[in-house]
matplotlib code that plots the C-alpha trace (Angstrom):
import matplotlib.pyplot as plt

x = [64.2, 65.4, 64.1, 63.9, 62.4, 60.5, 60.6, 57.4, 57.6, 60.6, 59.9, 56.7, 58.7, 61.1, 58.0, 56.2, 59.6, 61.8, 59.5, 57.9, 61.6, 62.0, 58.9, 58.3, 57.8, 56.7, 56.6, 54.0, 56.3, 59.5, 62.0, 63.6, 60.7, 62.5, 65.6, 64.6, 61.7, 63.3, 66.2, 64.1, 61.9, 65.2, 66.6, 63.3, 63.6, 67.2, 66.2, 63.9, 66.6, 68.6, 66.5, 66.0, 69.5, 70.6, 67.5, 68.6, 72.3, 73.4, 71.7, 73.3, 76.9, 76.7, 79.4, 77.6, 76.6, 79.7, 81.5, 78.9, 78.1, 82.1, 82.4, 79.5, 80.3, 83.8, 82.2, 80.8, 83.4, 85.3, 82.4, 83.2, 86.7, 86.0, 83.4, 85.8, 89.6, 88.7, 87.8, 85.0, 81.9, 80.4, 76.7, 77.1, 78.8, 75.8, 73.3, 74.4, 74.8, 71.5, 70.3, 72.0, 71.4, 74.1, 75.5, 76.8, 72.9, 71.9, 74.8, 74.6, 70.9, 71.7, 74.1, 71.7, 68.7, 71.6, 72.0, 68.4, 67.4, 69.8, 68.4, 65.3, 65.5, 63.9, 61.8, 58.3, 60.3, 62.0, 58.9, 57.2, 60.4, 60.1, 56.5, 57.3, 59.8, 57.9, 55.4, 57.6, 58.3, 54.8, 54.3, 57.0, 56.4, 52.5, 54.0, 56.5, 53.7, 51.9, 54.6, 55.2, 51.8, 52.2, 49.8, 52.0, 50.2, 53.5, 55.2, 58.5, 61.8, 63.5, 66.0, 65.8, 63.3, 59.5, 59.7, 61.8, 59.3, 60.1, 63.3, 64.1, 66.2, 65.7, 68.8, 67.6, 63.8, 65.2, 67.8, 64.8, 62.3, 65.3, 66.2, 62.6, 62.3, 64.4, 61.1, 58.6, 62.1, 62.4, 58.9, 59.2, 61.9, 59.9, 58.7, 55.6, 54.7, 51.5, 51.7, 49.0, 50.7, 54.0, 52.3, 51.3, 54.2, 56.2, 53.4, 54.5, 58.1, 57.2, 55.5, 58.6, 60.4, 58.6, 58.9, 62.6, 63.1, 60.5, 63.5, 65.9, 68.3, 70.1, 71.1, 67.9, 68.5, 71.5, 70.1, 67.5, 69.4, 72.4, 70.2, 67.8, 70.6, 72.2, 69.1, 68.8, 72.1, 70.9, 67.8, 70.0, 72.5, 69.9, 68.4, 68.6, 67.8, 70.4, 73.8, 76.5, 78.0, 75.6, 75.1, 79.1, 78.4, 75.6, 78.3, 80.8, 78.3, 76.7, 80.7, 81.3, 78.4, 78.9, 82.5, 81.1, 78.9, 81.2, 83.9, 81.0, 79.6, 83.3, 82.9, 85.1, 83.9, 80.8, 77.9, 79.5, 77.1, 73.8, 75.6, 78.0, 77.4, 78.7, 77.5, 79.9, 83.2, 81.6, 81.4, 84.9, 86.4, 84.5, 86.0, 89.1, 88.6, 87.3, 90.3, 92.7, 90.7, 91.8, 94.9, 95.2, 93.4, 93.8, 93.1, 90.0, 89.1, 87.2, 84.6, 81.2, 79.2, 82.2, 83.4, 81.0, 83.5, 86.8, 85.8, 86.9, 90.5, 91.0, 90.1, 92.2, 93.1, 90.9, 87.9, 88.3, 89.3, 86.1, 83.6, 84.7, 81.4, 80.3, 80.0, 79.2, 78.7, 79.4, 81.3, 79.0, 80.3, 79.2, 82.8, 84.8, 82.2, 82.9, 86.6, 87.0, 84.7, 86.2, 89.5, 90.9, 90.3, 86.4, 86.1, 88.0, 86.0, 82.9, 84.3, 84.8, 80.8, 80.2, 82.9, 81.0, 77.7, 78.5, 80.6, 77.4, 75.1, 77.1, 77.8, 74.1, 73.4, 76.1, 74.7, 70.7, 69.4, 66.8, 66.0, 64.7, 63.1, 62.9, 66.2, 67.6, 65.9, 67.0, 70.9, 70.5, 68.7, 71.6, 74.6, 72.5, 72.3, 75.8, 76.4, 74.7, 76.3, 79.6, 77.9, 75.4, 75.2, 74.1, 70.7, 68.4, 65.8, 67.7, 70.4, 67.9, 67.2, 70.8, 71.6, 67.9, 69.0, 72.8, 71.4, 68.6, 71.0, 73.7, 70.5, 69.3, 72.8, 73.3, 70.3, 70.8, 73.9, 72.2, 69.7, 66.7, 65.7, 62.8, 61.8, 58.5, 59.1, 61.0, 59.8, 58.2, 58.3, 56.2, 57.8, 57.9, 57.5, 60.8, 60.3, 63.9, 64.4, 61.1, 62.5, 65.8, 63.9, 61.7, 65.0, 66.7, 63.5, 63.3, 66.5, 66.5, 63.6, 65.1, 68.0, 66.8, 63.6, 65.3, 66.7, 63.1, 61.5, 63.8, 63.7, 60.0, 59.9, 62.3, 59.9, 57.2, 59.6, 60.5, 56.5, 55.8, 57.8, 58.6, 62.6, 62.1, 61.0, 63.2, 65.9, 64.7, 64.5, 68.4, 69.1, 67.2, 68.8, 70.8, 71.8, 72.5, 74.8, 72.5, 69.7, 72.0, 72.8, 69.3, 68.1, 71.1, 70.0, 66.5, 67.6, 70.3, 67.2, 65.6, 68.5, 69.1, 72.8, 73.5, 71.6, 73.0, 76.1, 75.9, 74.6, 77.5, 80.0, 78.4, 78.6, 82.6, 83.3, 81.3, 83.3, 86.1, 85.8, 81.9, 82.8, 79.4, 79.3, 82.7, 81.9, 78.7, 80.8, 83.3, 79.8, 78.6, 81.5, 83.1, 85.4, 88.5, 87.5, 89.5, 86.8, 86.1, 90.0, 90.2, 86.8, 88.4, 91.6, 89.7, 88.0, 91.5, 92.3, 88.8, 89.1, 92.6, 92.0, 89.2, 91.7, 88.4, 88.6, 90.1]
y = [38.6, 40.0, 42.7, 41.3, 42.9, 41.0, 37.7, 36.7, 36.8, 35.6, 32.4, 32.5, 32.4, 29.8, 27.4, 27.7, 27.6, 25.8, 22.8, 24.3, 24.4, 20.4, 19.4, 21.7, 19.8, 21.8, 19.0, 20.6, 24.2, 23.6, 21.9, 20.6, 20.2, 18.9, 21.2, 24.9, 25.1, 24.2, 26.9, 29.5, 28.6, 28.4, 31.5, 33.6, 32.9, 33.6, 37.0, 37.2, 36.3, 38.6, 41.5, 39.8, 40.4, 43.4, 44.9, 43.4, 43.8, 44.7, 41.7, 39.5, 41.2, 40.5, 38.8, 35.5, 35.4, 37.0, 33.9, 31.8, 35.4, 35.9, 32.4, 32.7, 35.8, 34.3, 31.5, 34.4, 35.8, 33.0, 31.9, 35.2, 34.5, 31.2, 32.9, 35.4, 33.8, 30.2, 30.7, 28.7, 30.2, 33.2, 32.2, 28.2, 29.6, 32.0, 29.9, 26.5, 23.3, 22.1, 19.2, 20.3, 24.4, 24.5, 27.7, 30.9, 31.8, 28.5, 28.6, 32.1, 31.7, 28.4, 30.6, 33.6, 30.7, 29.4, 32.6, 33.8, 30.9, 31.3, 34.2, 33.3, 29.8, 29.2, 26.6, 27.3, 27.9, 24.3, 22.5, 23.9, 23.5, 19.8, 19.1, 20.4, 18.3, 15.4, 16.9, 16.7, 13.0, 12.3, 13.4, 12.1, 8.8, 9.2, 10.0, 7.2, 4.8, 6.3, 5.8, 2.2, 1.2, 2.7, 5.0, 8.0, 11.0, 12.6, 10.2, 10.7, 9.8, 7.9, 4.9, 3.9, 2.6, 4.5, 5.5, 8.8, 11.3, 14.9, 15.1, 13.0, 10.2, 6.9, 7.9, 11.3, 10.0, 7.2, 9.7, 12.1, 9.5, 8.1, 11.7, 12.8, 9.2, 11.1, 13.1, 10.1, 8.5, 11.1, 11.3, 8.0, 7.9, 10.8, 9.7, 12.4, 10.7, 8.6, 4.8, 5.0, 7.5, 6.2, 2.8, 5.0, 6.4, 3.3, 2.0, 5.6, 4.2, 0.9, 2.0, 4.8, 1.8, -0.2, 2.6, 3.3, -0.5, 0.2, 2.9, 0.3, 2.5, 2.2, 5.6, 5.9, 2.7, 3.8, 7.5, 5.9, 3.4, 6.4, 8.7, 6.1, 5.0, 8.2, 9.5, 6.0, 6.9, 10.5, 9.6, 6.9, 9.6, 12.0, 9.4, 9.3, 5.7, 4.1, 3.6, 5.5, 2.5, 1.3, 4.0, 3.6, 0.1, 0.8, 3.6, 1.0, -1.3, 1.5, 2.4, -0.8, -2.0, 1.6, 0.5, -2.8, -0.8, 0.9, -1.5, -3.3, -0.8, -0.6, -4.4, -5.5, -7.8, -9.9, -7.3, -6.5, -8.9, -6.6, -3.4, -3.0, -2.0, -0.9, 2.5, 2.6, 1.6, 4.5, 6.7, 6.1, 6.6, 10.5, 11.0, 10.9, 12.8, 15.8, 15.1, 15.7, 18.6, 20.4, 20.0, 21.0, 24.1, 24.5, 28.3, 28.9, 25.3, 24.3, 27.0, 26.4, 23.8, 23.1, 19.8, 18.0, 20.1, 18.3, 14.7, 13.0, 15.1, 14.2, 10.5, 7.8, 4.9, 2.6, 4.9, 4.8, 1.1, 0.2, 2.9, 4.2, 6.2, 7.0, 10.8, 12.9, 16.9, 16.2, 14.3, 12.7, 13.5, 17.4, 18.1, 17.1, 19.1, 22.2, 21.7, 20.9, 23.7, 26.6, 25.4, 25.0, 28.3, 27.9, 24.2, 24.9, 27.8, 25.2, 22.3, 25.5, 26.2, 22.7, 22.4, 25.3, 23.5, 20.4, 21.6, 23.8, 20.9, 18.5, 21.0, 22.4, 18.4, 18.0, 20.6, 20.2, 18.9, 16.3, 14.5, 17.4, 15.1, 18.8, 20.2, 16.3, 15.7, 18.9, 18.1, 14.3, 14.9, 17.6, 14.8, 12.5, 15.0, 15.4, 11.7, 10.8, 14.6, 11.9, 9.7, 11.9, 15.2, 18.6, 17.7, 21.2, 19.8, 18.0, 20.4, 23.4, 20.8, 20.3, 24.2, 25.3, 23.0, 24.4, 27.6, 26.2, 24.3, 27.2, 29.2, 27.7, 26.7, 30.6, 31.3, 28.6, 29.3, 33.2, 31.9, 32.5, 28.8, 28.9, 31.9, 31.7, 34.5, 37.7, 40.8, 43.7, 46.8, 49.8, 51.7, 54.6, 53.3, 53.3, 54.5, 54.9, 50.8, 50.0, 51.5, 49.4, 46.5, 46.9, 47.4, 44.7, 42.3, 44.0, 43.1, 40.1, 38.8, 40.9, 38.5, 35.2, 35.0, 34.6, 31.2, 30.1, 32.3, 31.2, 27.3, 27.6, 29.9, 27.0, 24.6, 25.8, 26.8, 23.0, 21.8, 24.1, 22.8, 26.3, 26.8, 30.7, 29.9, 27.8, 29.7, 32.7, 30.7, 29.9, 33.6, 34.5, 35.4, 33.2, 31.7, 28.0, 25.7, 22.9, 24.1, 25.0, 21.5, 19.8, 22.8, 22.1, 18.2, 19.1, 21.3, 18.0, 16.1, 18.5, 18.6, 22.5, 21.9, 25.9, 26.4, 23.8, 24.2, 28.5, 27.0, 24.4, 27.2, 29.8, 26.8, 26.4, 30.0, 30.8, 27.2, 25.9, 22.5, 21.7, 17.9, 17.2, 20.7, 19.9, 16.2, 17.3, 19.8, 17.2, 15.2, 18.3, 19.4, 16.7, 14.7, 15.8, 19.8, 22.0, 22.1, 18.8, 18.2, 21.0, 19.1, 15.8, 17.4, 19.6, 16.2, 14.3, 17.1, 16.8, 13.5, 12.1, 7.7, 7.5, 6.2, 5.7, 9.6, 9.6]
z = [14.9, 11.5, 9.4, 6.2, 3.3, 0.7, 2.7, 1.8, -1.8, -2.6, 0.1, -2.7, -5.3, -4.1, -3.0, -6.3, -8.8, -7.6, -7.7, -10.6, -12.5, -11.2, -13.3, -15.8, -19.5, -22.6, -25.2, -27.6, -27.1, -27.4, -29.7, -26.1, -23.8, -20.8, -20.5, -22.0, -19.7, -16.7, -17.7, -17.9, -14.8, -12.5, -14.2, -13.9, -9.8, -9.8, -11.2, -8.2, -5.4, -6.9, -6.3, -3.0, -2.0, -3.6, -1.3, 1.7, 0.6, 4.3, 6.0, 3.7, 4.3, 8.3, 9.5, 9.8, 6.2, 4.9, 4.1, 2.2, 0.4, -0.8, -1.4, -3.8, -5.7, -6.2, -7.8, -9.8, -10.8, -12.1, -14.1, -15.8, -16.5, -17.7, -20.2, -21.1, -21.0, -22.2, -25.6, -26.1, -27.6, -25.5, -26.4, -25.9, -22.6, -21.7, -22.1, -22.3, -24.3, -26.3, -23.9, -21.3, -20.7, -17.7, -18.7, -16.5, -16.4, -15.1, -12.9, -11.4, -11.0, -8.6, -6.6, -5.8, -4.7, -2.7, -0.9, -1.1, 0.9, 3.3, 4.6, 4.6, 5.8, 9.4, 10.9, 9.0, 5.7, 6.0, 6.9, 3.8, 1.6, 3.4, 2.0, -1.8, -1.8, -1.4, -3.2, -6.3, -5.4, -5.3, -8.9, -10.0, -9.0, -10.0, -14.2, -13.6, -12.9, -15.7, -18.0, -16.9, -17.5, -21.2, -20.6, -21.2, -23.7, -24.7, -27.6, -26.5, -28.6, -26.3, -26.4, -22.8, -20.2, -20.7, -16.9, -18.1, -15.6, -15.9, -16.4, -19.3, -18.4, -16.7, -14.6, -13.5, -12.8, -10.3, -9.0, -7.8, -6.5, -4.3, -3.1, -2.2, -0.3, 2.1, 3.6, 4.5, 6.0, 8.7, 9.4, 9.6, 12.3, 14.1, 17.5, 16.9, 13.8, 14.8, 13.6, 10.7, 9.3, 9.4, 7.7, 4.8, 4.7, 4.4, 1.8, -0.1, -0.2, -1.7, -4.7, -4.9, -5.2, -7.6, -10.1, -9.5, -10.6, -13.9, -14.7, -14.5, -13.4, -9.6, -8.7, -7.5, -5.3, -4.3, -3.6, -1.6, 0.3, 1.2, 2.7, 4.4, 6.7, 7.6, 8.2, 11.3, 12.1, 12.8, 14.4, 16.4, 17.2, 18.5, 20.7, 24.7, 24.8, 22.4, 23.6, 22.0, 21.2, 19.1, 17.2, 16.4, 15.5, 13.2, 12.2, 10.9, 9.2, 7.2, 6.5, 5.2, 3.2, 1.3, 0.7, -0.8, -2.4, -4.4, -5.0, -6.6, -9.1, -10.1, -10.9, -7.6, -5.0, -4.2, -5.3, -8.5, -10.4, -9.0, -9.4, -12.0, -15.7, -18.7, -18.4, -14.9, -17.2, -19.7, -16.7, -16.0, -19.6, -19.6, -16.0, -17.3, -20.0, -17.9, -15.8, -19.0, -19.7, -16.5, -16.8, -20.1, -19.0, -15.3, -14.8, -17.2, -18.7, -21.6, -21.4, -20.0, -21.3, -23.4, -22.3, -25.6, -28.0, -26.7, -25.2, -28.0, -28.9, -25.1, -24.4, -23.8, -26.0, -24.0, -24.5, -27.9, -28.3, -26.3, -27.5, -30.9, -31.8, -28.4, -27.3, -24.7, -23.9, -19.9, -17.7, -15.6, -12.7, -11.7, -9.8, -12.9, -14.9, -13.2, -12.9, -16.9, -17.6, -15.4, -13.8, -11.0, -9.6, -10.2, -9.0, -5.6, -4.9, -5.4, -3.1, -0.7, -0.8, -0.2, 2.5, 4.6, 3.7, 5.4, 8.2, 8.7, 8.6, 11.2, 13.4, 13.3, 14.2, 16.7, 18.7, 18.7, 21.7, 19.5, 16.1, 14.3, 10.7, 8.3, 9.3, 9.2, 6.0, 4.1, 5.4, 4.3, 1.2, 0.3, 1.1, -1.1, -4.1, -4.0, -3.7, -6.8, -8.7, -8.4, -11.0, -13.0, -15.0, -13.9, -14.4, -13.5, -12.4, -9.9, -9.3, -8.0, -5.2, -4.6, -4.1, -2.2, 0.4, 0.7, 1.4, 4.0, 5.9, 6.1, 7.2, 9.4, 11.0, 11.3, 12.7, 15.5, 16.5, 16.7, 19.2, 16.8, 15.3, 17.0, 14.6, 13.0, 10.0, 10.2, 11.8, 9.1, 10.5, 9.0, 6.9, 4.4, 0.7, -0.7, -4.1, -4.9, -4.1, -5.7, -8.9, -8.5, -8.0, -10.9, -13.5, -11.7, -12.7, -16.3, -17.4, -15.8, -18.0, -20.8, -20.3, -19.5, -21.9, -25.2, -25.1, -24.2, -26.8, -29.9, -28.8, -29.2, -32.6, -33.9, -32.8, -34.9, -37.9, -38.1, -38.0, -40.8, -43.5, -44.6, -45.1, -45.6, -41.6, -40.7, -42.1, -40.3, -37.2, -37.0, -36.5, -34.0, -30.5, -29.4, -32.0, -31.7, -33.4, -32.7, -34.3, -37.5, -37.6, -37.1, -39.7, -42.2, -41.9, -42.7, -46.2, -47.0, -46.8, -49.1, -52.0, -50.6, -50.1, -50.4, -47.5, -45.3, -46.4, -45.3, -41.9, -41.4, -42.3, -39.3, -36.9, -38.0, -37.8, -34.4, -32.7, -34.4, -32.6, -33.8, -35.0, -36.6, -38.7, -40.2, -40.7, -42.7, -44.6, -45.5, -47.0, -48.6, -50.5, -53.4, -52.0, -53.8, -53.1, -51.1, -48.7, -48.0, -47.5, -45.0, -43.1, -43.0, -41.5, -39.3, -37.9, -37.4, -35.0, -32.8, -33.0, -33.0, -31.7, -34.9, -37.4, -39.7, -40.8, -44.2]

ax = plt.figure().add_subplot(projection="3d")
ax.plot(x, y, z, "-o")
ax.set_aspect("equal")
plt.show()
């Protein structure tokens, strides 16, 4: 066994915040209830994971770990250069588009859970990483039935189906539900499982179901259905009774009706009727926008969190032809995010990570004597997360799922092919207090919070500068740390409103100067200023050049 220091608290800290980051809603706090909060959850265990390993710095640099640890940093590193070479805005960058908060923060804080959880993952730690998971799908499922029924308490402002969850989206809520499905599907297939228990769990999997169809969304569906057969053709794999070559045929049939699948979301074939939509052609049309990105920019992109600022200079005619008005601050697909955002350099680096993950994962799987359900079941539910990252955003809630399990399975592939998966916890030897370390530890956490609590902090002070009908407050609100051109614009609407055109119009101009390519700030300018000013000319220009296919701008 291991020496590991600080095992126990960070495994803490990953069991209570990483589920804890997944549902996390402020709506009475915050002026963005769904995303700030889970930012700053995820961020404030990052900090933790990264005291983890800087005080167990050597473990983590054994030659087992190494590679996932240099990968990692890499990533690092050209998050960096994308902050600093691609010249988007460094705060937007830092801390991430409003509604979205996927910034170097975010993302740094998914790597060091990544790698904290590879060290620590074993057999108890994946059970109970197992049963939060679930856990999370239980609630979920428990607000989405909630919400169906009408019965929600928060009044949310939202266009789509009521069955939103915690995360805000129809799309996201049936995405989650679907993943989590993957735990009572493994127990299920688990020949230890008694048969009561494995009739509740089915009856668990209905309701899941039901309230995946109340989102009317199918990536949920989809989720669900992906990972329910490859976790048969696991259990089928693993099996001494079933011939190989069934488990081949099954193989090809699961092959197939994925190909059909897909060729029918893409509105091709006999199952495009049930399975395509609009929102799939949409999909398509941003795709190829964060594909133009890239190679526009192909060693630092966009910037991070930057992709909103040039969707429209970059979309094609049929984008525009077919969705004049529509807009978007991601691509929907989490590869093509990172590669518009940060490159080339910083999306292969990514694909490497995942690369090791699953070559990790099927060779951990190849090699086990038996169906192990929590090892299966955190591999499974990790190929299903990045299944449906193809089709989605980088939603936080679901991506800290979607990295935790990375760094289990690499774990726990490690620690295997060590000859120690049997571990039960790592060994804690007596030792002398280590003041020196201690101290380290304690700065590392200071600044950390230091760092990471502002964007939480000023999200909520705006929240309660916009309730109080006060623009000396709401004024003082926009300049808080970090400043935001967001809530410039949502304040600068509020003092239009309010016949204070010098104060929205000193707003608009910040959001200009601070990023050049802010559409909306120039549009308003443009509305501001009288029509034949200087001003308003330079707006309406400024606007052709965002947004070239809108022949409207005049």
């Amino acid at each position: 066994m291991e020496n590991l220091r600080h095992s126990l608290f960070v495994r803490a800290i990953i069991l209570l915040g990483i589920p804890l980051a997944s549902i996390i809603i402020t709506p009475e706090f915050s002026m963005d209830p769904i995303n700030v909060p889970k930012a700053f959850v995820l961020q404030l265990v990052g900090v933790v994971c990264l005291g983890f390993l800087l005080t167990n710095f050597k473990f983590a640099w054994t030659k087992r770990f190494r590679p996932p640890v240099l990968i990692g940093s890499i990533f690092i590193i050209f998050l960096f250069t994308s902050l600093f070479f691609s010249g988007a805005p460094k705060i937007q960058q830092i801390f991430g588009a409003n509604g979205r908060n996927t910034g170097l923060l975010s993302y740094v804080a998914l790597v060091f859970v990544l790698l904290a959880a590879m060290l620590i993952s074993n057999q108890d730690n994946l059970k109970l990483i197992f049963f939060s998971f679930v856990g999370v799908g239980f609630l979920n499922i428990c607000y989405g039935l909630i919400q169906s029924m009408g019965g929600d308490p928060v009044k949310w402002s939202n266009p789509y189906s009521p069955v939103i969850g915690f995360l805000g989206n129809p799309n996201f809520s049936s995405s989650i539900i679907g993943l989590t499905c993957v735990v009572p599907t493994a127990l299920i297939l688990y020949s230890k499982v008694g048969k009561s228990i494995k009739v509740s769990l089915a009856l668990y999997e209905l309701v899941a179901i039901y309230v995946i169809l109340k989102t009317q969304s199918i990536q949920g569906l989809v989720v669900f259905g992906l990972t329910s057969a490859l976790m048969v053709l696991v259990a089928l794999y693993k099996s001494e009774k079933i011939k190989r070559i069934w488990v081949i045929s099954y193989a090809g049939i699961v092959g197939i009706s994925g190909i059909i699948a897909v060729f029918g979301m893409v509105n091709i074939g006999p199952l495009s009727s049930y399975l395509y939509k609009i929102s799939v052609r949409q999909r398509g049309y941003y795709w190829n926008a964060g594909v133009e990105m890239l190679k526009a920019n192909p060693l630092f992109g966009v910037g991070l969190d930057s992709y909103g600022d040039w969707y429209w200079a970059v979309r094609s005619a049929p984008a525009a032809l077919n969705s004049l008005t529509a807009n978007t601050n991601s691509a929907h697909n989490v590869n093509l995010d990172i590669a518009s955002n940060g490159g080339f350099p910083l999306i292969i680096t990514y694909l490497a990570l995942n690369g090791l993950i699953l070559f990790r994962g099927i060779k951990h799987l190849k090699n086990s004597p038996k169906f192990d359900p929590y090892f299966s079941a955190i591999f499974v539910g990790w190929i299903g997360y990045q299944a449906q990252s193809l089709i989605s955003i980088n939603q936080l809630g679901l991506a800290v799922w979607g990295w935790l399990f990375g760094g289990l399975v690499l774990g726990y592939s490690f620690v295997e092919s060590a000859g120690t998966s049997k571990a039960k916890g790592f060994k804690r030897t007596a030792k002398k207090t280590d003041f020196a370390g201690l101290a380290i530890l304690s700065l590392v956490y200071i600044l950390g919070i230091a760092i990471v609590s502002p964007a939480f902090i000023t999200d909520h002070n705006f929240s309660i500068a916009m309730k109080s009908r006060s623009s000396e407050q709401l004024l003082a609100a926009t300049q808080k740390f970090p400043k935001s051109n967001s809530r410039n614009f949502i304040a600068a609407q509020v003092y239009q409103n309010s016949q204070m055109n010098d104060q929205a119009i000193a707003l608009l101009e910040d959001n200009v100067k601070t990023n050049p390519r802010d559409f909306n700030s120039w549009r308003m300018i443009a509305i501001l200023f009288p029509i034949d000013s200087e001003k308003s000319k330079n707006a309406i220009e400024q606007m052709k050049k965002l947004n070239p296919r809108d022949k409207n701008i005049k």
